[in-house]
C-alpha positions, 0 to 999 in steps of 0.5 A: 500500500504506497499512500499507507500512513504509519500510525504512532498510537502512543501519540495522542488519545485520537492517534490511538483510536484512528490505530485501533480503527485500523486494526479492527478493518485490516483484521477482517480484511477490509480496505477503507472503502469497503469499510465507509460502505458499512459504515454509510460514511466516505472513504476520506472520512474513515482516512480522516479518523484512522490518521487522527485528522478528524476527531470520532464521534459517538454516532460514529464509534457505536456504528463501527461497533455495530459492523465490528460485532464489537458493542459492549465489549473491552475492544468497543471503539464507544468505550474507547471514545468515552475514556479519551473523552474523560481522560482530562476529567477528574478522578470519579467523575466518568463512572459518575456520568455513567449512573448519572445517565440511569438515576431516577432521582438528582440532588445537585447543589453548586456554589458560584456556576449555575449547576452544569446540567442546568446551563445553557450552550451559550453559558457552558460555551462561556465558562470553557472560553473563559478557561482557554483565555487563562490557558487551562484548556485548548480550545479542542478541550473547551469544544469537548467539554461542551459536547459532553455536557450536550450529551449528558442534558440528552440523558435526561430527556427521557418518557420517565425523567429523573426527579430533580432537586437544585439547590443553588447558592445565590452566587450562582445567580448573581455571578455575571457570566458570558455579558448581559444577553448570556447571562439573560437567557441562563436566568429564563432557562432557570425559571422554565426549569422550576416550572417543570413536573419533575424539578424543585429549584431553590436559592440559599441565600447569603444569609443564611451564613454557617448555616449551610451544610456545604462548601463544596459542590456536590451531588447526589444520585439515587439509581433505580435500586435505591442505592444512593451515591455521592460525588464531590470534587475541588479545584483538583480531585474528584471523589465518588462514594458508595459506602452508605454510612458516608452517603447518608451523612451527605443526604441528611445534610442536603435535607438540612440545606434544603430547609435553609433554602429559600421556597422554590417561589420565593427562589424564582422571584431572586432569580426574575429580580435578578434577570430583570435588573431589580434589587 
């Protein structure tokens, strides 16, 4: 094969899944061509994956699995997306996602950003500009980053929606973000996402001072056996906790915050306050 580009796999994330594409056709004998038929894709596409020129996408990575015969299993090309995916992320924050995406009920609370589950593209896309600005992210980070969370707000569009409990410091609300439009637009998702069947929403105000239970975010999941899990991070350290006795203790403490808070009407109407310029 004269054109055949030698691949480094070792070289970047996307290096090593366009190598494993590669392996996965030659193994069944197949050239790029015969493999972009299966696939419905171009044959410059699956050149474009295999040499790393064009990053895969999900859609993309469960098809192949598909014509491979390899979904579910430790060759899966989706598994090996998702770990490149989340390999920046924080310890225990993939796994995380995953019983994200099946718990039948979430209580979330954050401090100084609206919760990521609840943010608007154009306010998600803000927070990771801001970051490639201070040069924490490339700008391909800043773009996944987003899709991700994309991904993860699709999760919970679904017949049985997961019940949801927000309860949002009033820094969230009060942090301009992305200018006055952005900021606008997040603070109207906010009001409709109270509004909704499944959702309670509520704001704990500054005053209510070392009554608050919590001075990092964190969140709560309970999963369709009614286990009950618990997610933390910092700046630099993500943790996920299953041991009930750890768990319980953050759930009673959430209870404790939840009745600090203000009412969700008494919350919308801080938010509306805030959308529309009024002390």
């Amino acid at each position: 094969m004269v054109n055949r580009k030698e691949l480094d796999p070792g070289s970047s994330p996307r290096a090593a899944y366009g190598a494993h594409l590669r392996r996965l056709r030659e193994d069944r004998g197949w050239n790029q061509e015969e493999l972009a038929e299966k696939l419905a894709y171009s044959g410059q596409h699956i050149s474009a994956v295999e040499t790393s020129r064009k990053p895969p996408t999900l859609p993309f990575s469960r098809k192949a699995d598909l014509v491979f015969g390899i979904t579910g299993s430790a060759d899966s090309l989706e598994r090996e997306w998702r770990d490149m995916r989340h390999g920046s992320l924080l310890e225990g924050f993939p796994e995380y996602v995953e019983h994200e995406g099946r718990a039948v009920e979430i209580r979330l609370f954050e401090i100084g950003i609206v919760p990521d589950l609840l943010q608007t593209p154009a306010y998600a896309s803000a927070l990771a500009d801001g970051d490639v600005r201070r040069g924490t992210i490339t700008p391909e980070q800043a773009a996944e980053r987003v899709s991700v969370l994309a991904e993860r707000q699709a999760t919970l569009v679904r017949p049985r929606p997961p019940t949801m409990l927000v309860v949002m410091d009033e820094s969230c609300i009060r942090r301009p973000v992305g200018g006055a439009e952005i900021m606008g637009e997040q603070l109207q998702h906010l009001v409709a996402f109270a509004a909704l069947p499944n959702t309670m929403l509520q704001v704990a105000p500054y005053d209510i001072g070392e009554r608050r239970p919590f001075n990092l975010p964190i969140n709560l999941l309970t999963l369709p056996d009614r286990a009950v899990i618990a997610y933390a991070e910092s700046q630099i350290q993500g943790h996920l906790e299953r041991e009930a006795t750890s768990v319980l203790s953050v759930l009673s403490a959430y209870h404790q915050l939840q009745a600090e808070s203000m009412s969700q009407t008494a919350s919308v109407a801080m938010i509306n306050q805030v959308r529309k310029g009024t002390p």
